[in-house]
Biopython code that builds the backbone (N, CA, C, O; Angstrom):
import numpy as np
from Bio.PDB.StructureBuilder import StructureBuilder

atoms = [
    (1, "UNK", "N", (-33.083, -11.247, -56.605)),
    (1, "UNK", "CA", (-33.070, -10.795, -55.261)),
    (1, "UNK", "C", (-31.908, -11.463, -54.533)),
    (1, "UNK", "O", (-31.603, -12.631, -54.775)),
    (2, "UNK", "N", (-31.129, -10.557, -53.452)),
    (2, "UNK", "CA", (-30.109, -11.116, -52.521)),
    (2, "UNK", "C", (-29.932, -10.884, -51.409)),
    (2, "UNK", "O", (-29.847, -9.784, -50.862)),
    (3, "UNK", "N", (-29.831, -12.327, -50.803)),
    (3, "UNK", "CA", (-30.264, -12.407, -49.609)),
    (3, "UNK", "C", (-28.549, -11.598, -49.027)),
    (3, "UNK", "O", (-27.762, -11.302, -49.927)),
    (4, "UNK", "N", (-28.249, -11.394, -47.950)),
    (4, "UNK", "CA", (-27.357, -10.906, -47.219)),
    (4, "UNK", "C", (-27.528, -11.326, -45.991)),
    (4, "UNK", "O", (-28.421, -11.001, -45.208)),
    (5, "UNK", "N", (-26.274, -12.373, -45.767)),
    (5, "UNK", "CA", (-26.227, -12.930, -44.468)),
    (5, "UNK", "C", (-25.184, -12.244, -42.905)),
    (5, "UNK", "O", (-24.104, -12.688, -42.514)),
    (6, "UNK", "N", (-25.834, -11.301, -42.421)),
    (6, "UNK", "CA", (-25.002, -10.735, -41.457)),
    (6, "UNK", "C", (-25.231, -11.137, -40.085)),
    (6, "UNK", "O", (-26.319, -11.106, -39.510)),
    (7, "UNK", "N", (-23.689, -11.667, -39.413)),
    (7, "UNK", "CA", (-23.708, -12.068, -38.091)),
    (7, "UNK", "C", (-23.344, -10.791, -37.126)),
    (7, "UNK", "O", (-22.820, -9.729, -37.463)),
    (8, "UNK", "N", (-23.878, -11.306, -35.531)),
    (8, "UNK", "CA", (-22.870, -10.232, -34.917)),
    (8, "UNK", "C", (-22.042, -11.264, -33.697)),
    (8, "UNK", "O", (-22.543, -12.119, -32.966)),
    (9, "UNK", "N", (-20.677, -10.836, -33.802)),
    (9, "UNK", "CA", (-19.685, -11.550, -32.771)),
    (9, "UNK", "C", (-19.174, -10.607, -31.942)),
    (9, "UNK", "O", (-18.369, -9.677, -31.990)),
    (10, "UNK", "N", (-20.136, -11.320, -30.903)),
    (10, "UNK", "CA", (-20.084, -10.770, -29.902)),
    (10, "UNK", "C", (-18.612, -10.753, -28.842)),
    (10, "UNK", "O", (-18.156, -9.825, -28.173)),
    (11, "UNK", "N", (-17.979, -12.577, -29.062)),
    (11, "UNK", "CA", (-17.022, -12.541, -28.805)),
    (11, "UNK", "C", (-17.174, -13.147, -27.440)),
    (11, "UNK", "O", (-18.165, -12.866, -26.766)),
    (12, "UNK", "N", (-16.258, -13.955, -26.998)),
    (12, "UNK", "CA", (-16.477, -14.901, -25.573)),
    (12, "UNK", "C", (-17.203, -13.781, -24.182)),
    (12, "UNK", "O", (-16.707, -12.668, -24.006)),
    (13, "UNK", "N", (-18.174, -14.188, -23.465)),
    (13, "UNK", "CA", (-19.145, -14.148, -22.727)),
    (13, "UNK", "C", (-17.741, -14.177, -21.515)),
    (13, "UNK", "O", (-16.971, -15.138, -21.540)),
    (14, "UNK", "N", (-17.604, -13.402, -20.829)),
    (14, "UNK", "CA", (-17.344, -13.219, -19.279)),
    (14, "UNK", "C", (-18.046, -13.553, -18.312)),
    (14, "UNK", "O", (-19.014, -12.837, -18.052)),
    (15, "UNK", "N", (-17.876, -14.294, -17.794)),
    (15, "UNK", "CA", (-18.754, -14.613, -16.456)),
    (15, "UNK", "C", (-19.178, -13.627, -15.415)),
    (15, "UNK", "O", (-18.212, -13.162, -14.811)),
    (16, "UNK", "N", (-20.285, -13.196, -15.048)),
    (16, "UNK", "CA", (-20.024, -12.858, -13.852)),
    (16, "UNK", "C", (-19.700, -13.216, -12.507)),
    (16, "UNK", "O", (-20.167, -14.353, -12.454)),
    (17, "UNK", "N", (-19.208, -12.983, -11.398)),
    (17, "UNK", "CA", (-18.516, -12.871, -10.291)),
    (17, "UNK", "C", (-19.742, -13.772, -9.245)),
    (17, "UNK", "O", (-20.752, -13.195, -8.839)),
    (18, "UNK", "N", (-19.447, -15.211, -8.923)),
    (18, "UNK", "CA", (-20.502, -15.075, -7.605)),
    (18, "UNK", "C", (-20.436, -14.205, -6.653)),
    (18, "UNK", "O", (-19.700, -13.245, -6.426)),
    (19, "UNK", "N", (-21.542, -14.806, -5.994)),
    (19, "UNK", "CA", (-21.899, -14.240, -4.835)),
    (19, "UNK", "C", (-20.934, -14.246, -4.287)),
    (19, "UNK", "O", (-20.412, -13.132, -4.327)),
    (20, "UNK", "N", (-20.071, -15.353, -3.465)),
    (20, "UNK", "CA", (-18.749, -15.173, -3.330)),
    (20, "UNK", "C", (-17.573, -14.696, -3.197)),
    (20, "UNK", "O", (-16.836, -14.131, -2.388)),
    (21, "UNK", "N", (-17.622, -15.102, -4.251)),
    (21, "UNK", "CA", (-16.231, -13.958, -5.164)),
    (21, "UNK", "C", (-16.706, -12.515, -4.401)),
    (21, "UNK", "O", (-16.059, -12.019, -3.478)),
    (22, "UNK", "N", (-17.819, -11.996, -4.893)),
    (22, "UNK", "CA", (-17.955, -10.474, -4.499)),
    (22, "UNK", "C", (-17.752, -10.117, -3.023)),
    (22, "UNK", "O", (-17.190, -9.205, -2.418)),
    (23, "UNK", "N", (-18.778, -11.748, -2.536)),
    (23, "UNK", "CA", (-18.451, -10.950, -0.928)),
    (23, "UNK", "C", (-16.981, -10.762, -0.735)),
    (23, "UNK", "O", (-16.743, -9.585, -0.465)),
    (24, "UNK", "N", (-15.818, -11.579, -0.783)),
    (24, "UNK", "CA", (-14.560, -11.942, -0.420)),
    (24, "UNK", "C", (-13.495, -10.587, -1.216)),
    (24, "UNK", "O", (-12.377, -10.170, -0.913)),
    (25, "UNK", "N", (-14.444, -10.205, -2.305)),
    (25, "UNK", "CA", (-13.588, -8.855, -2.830)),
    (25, "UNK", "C", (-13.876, -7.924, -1.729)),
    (25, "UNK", "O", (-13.166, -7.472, -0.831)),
    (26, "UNK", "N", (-15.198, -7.749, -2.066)),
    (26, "UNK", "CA", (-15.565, -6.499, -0.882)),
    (26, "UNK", "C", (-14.589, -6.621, 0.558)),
    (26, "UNK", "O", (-13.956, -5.691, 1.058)),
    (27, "UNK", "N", (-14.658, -7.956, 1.034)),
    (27, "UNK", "CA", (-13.890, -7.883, 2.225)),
    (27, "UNK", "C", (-12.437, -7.486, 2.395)),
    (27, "UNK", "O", (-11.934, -6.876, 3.338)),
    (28, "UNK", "N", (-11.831, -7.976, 1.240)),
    (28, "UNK", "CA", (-10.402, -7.718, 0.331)),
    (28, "UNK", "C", (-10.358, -6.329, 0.960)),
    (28, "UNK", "O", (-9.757, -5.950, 1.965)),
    (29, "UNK", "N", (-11.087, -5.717, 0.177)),
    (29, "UNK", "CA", (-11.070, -4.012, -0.094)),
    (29, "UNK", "C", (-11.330, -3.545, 1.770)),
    (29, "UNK", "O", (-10.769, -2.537, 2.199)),
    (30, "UNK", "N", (-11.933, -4.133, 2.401)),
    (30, "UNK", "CA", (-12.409, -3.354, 3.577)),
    (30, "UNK", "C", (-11.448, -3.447, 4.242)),
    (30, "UNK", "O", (-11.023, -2.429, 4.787)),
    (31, "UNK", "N", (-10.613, -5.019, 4.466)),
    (31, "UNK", "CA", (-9.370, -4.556, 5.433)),
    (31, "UNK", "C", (-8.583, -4.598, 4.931)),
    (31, "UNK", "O", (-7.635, -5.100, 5.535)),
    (32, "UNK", "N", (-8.282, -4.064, 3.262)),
    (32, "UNK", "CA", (-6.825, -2.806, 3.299)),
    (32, "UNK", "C", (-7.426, -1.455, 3.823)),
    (32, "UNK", "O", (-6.659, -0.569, 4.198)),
    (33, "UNK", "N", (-8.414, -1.330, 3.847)),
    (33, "UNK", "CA", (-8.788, 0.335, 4.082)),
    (33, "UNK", "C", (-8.519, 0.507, 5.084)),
    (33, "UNK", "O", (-7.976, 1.560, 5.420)),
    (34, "UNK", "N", (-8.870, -0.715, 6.156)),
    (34, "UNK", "CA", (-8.900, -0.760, 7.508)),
    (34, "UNK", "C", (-7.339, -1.154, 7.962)),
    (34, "UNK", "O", (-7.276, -1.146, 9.191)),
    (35, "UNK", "N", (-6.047, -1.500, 7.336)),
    (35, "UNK", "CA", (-5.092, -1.526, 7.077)),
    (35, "UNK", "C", (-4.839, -0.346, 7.262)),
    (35, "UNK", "O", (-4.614, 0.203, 8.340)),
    (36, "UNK", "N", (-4.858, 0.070, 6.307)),
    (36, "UNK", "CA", (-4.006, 1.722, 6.256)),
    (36, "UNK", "C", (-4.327, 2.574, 6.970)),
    (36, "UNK", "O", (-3.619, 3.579, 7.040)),
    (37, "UNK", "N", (-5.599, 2.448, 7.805)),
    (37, "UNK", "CA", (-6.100, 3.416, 8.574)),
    (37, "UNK", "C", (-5.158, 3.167, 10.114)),
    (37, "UNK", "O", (-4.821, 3.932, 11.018)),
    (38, "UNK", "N", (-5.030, 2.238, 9.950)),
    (38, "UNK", "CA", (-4.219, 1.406, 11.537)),
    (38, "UNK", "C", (-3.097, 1.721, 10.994)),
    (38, "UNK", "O", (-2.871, 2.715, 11.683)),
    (39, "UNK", "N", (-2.263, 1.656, 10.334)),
    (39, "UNK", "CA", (-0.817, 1.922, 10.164)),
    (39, "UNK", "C", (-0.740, 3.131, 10.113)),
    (39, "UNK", "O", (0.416, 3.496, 10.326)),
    (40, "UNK", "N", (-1.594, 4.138, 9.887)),
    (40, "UNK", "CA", (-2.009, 5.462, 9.580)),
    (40, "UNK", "C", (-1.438, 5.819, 10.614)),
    (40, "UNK", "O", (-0.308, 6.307, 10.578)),
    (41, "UNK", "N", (-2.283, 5.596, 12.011)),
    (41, "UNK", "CA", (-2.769, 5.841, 13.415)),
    (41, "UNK", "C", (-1.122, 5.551, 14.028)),
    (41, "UNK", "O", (-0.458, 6.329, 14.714)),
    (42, "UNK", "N", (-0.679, 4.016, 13.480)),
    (42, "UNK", "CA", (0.512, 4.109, 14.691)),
    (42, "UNK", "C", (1.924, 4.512, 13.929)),
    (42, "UNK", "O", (3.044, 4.078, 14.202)),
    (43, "UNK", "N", (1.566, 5.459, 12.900)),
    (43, "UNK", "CA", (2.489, 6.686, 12.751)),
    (43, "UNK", "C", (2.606, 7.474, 13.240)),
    (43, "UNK", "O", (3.727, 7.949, 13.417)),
    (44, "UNK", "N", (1.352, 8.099, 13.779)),
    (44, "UNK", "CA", (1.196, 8.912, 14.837)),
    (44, "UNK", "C", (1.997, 8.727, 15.810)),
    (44, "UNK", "O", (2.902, 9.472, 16.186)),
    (45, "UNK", "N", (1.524, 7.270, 16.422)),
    (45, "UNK", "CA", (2.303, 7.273, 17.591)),
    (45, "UNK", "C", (4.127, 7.189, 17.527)),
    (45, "UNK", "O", (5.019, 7.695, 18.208)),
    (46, "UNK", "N", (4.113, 6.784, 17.001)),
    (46, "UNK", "CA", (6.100, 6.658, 15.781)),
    (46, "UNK", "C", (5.946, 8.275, 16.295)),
    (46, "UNK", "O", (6.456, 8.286, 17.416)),
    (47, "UNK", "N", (5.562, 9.370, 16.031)),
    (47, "UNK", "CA", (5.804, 10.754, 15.966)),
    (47, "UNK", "C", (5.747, 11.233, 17.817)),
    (47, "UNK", "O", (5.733, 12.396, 18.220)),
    (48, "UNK", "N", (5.727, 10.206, 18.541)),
    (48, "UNK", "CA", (6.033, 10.604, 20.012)),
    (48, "UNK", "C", (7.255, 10.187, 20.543)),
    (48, "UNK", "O", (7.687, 10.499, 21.653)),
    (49, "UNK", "N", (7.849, 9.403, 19.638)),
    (49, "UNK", "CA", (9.285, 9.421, 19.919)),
    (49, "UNK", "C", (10.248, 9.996, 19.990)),
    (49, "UNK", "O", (9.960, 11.003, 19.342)),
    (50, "UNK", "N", (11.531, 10.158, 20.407)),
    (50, "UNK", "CA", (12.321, 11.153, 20.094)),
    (50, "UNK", "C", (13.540, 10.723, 18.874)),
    (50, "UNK", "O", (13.578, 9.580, 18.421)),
    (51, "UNK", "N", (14.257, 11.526, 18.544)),
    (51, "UNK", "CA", (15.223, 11.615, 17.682)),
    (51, "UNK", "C", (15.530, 10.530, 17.421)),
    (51, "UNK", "O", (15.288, 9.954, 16.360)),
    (52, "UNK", "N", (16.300, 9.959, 18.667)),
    (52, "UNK", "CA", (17.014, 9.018, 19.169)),
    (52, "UNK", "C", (16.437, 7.909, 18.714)),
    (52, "UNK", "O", (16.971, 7.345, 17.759)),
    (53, "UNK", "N", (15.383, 7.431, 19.222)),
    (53, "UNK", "CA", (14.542, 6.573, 19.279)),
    (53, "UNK", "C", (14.369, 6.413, 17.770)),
    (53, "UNK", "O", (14.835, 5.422, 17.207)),
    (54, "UNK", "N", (13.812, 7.214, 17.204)),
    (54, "UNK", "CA", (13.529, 6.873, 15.398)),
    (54, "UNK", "C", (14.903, 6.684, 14.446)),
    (54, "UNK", "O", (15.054, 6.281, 13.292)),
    (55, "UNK", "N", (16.042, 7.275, 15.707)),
    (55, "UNK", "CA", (17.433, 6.809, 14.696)),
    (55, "UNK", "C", (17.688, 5.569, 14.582)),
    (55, "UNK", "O", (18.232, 5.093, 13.586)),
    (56, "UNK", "N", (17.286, 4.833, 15.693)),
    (56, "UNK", "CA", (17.556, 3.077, 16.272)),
    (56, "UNK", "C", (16.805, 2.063, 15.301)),
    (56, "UNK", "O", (17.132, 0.962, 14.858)),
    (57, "UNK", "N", (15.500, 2.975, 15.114)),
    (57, "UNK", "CA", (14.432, 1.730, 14.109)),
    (57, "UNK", "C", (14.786, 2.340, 12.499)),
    (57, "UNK", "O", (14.207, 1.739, 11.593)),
    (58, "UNK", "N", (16.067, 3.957, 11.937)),
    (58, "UNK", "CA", (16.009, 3.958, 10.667)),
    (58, "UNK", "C", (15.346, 4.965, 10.330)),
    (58, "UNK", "O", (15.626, 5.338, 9.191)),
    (59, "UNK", "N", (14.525, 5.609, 10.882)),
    (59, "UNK", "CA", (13.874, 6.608, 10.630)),
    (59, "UNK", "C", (13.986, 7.980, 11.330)),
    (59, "UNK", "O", (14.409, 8.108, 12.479)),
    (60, "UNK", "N", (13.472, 9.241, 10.351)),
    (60, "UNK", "CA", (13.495, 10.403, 11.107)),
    (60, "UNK", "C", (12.082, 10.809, 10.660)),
    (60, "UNK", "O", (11.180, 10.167, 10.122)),
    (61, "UNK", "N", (12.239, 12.713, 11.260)),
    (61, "UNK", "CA", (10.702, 12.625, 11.624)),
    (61, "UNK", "C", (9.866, 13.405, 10.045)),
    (61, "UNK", "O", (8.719, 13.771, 9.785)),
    (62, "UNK", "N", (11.280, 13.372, 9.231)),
    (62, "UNK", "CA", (10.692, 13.517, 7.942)),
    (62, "UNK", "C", (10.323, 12.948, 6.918)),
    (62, "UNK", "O", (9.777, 13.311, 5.876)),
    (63, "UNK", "N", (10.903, 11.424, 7.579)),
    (63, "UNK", "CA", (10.463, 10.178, 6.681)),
    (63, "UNK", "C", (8.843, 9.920, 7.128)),
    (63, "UNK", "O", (8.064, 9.436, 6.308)),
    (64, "UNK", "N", (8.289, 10.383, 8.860)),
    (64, "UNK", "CA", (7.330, 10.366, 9.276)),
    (64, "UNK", "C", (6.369, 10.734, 8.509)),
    (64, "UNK", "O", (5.441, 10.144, 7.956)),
    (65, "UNK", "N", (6.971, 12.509, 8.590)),
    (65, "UNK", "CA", (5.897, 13.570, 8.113)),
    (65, "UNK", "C", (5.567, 13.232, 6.202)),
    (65, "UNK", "O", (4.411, 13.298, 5.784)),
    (66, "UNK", "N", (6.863, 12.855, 5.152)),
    (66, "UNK", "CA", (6.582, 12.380, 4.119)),
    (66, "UNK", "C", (5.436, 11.417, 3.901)),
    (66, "UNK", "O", (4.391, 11.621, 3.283)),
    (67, "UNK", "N", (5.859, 10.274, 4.562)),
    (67, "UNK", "CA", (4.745, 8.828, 4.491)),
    (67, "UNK", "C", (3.289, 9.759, 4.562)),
    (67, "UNK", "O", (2.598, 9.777, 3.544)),
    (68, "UNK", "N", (2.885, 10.443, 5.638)),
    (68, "UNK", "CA", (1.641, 10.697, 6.038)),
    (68, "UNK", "C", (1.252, 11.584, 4.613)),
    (68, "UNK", "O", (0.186, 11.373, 4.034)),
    (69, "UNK", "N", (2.052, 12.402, 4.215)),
    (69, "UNK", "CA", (1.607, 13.593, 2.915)),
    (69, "UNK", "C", (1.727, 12.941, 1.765)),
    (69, "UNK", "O", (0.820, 13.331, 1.030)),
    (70, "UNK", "N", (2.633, 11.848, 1.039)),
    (70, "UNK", "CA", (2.683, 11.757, -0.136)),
    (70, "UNK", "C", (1.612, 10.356, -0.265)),
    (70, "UNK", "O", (1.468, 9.824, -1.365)),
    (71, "UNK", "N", (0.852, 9.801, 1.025)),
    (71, "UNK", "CA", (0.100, 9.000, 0.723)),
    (71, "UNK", "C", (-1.360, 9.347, 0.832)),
    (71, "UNK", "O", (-1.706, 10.190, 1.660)),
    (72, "UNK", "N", (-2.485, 8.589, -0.164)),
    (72, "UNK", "CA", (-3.988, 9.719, 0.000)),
    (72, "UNK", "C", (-4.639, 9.149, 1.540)),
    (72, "UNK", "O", (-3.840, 8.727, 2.377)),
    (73, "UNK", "N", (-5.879, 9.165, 1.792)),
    (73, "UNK", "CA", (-6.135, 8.664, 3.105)),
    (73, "UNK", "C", (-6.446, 7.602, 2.940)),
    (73, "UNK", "O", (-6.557, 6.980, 3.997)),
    (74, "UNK", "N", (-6.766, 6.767, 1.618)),
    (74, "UNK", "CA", (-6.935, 5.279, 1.789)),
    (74, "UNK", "C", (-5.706, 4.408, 1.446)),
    (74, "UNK", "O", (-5.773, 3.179, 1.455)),
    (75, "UNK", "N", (-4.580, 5.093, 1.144)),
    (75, "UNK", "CA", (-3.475, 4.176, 1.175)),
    (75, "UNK", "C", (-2.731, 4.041, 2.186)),
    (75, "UNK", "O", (-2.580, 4.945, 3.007)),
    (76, "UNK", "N", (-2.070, 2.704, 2.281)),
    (76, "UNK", "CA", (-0.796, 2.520, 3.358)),
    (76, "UNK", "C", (0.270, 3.309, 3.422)),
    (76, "UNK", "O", (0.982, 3.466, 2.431)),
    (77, "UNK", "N", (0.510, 3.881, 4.539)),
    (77, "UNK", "CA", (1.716, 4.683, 4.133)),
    (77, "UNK", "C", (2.873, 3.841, 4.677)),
    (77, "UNK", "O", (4.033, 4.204, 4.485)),
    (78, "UNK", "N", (2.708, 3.209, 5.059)),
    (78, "UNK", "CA", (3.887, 2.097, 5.942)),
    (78, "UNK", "C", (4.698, 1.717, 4.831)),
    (78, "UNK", "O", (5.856, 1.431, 5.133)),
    (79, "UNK", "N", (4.323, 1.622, 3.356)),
    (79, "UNK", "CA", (5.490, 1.133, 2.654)),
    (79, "UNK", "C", (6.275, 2.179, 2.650)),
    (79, "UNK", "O", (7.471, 2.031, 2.900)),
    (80, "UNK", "N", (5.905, 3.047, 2.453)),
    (80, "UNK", "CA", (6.969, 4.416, 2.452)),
    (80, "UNK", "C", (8.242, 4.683, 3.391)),
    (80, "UNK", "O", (9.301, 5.276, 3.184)),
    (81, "UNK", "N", (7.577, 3.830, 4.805)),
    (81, "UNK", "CA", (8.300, 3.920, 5.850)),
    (81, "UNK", "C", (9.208, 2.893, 5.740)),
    (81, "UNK", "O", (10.363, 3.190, 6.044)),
    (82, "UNK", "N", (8.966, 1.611, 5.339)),
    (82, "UNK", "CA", (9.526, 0.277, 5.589)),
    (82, "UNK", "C", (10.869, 1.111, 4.192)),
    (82, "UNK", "O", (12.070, 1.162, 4.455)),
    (83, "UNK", "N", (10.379, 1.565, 3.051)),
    (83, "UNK", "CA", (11.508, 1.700, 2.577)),
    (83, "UNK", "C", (12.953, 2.758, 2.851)),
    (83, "UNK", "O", (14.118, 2.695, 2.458)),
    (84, "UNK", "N", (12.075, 3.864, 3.855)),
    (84, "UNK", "CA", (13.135, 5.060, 4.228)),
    (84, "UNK", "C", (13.767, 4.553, 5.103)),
    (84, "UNK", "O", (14.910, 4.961, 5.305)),
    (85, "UNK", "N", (13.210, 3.482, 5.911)),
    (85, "UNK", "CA", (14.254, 2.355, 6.810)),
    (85, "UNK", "C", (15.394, 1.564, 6.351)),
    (85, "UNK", "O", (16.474, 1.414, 6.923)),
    (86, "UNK", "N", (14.894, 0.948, 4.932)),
    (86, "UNK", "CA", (15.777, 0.353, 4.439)),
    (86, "UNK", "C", (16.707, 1.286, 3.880)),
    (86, "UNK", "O", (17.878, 0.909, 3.925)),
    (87, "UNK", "N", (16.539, 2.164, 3.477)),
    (87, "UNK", "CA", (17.974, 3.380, 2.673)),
    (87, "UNK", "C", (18.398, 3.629, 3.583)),
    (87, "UNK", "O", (19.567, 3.242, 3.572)),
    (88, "UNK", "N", (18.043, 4.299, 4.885)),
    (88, "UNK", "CA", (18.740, 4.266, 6.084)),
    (88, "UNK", "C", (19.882, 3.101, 6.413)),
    (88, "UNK", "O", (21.090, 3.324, 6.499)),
    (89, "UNK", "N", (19.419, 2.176, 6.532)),
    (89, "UNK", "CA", (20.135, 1.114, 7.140)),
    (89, "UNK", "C", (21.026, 0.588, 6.726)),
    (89, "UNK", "O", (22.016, 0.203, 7.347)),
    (90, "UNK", "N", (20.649, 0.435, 4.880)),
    (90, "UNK", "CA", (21.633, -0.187, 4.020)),
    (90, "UNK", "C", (22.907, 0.644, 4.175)),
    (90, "UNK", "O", (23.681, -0.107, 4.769)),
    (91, "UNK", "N", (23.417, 1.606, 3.986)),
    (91, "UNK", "CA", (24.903, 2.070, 3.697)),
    (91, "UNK", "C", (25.653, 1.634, 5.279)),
    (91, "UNK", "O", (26.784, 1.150, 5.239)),
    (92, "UNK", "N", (25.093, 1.795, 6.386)),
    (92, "UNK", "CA", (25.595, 1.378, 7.779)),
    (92, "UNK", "C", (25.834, -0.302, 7.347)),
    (92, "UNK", "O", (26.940, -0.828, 7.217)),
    (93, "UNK", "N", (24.872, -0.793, 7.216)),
    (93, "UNK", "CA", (25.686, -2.238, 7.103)),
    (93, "UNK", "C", (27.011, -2.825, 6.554)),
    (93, "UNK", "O", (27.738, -3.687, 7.047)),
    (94, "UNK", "N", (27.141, -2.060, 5.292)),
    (94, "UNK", "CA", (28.245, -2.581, 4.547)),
    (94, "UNK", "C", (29.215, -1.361, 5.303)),
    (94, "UNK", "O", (29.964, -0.664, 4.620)),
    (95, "UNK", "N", (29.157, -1.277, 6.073)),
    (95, "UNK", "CA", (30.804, -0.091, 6.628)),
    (95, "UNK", "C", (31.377, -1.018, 7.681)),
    (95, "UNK", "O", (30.745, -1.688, 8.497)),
    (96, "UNK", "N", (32.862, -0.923, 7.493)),
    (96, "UNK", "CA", (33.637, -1.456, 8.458)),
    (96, "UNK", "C", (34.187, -0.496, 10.025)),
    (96, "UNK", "O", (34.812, 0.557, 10.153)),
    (97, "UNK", "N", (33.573, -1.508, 11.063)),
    (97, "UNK", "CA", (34.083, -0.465, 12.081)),
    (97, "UNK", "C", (34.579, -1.240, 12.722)),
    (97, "UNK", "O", (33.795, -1.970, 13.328)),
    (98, "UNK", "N", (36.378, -1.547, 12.974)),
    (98, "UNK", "CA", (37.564, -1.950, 13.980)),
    (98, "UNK", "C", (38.304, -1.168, 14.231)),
    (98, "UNK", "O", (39.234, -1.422, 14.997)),
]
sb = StructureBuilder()
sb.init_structure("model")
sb.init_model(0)
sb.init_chain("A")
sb.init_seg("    ")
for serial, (resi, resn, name, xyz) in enumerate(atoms, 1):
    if name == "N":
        sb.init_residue(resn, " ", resi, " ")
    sb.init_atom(name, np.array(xyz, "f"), 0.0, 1.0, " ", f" {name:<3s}", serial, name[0])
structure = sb.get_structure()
């Protein structure tokens, strides 16, 4: 007769998350939501400006209308903006005007 010795490896044990930890994720998560919803909002208001006005800060009103469409409703769209500012801005800097 033979005996047959079979293990099972399971493989290192993960901890779970305190109490803690979870509350401070959850909160994590609530004010980016609550983030993007506010940057959301004062895009809006960015869209009562005129031409002029959005030429001075880098932006136009299609960098506006982009940010708001290519982002879902729980993301920030402000990065979108902070970067159509920066492509804006960059080629004006390096030009010489005397």
């Amino acid at each position: 007769m033979r005996t047959i010795d079979r293990t099972l490896d399971l493989g290192p044990a993960t901890p779970s998350l305190s109490l803690t930890a979870r509350m401070m994720l959850a909160f994590v998560n609530v004010a980016s939501i609550w983030r993007a919803i506010r940057n959301r909002r004062e895009i809006h208001y960015l869209n009562e400006l005129n031409d002029a006005q959005l030429r001075d800060i880098g932006l136009t009103r299609q960098d506006l209308d982009a940010a708001l469409t290519t982002s879902t409703f729980f993301e920030d769209p402000s990065s979108h903006l902070t970067n159509s500012a920066r492509r804006c801005t960059r080629p004006s800097a390096f030009s010489f005007r005397g």
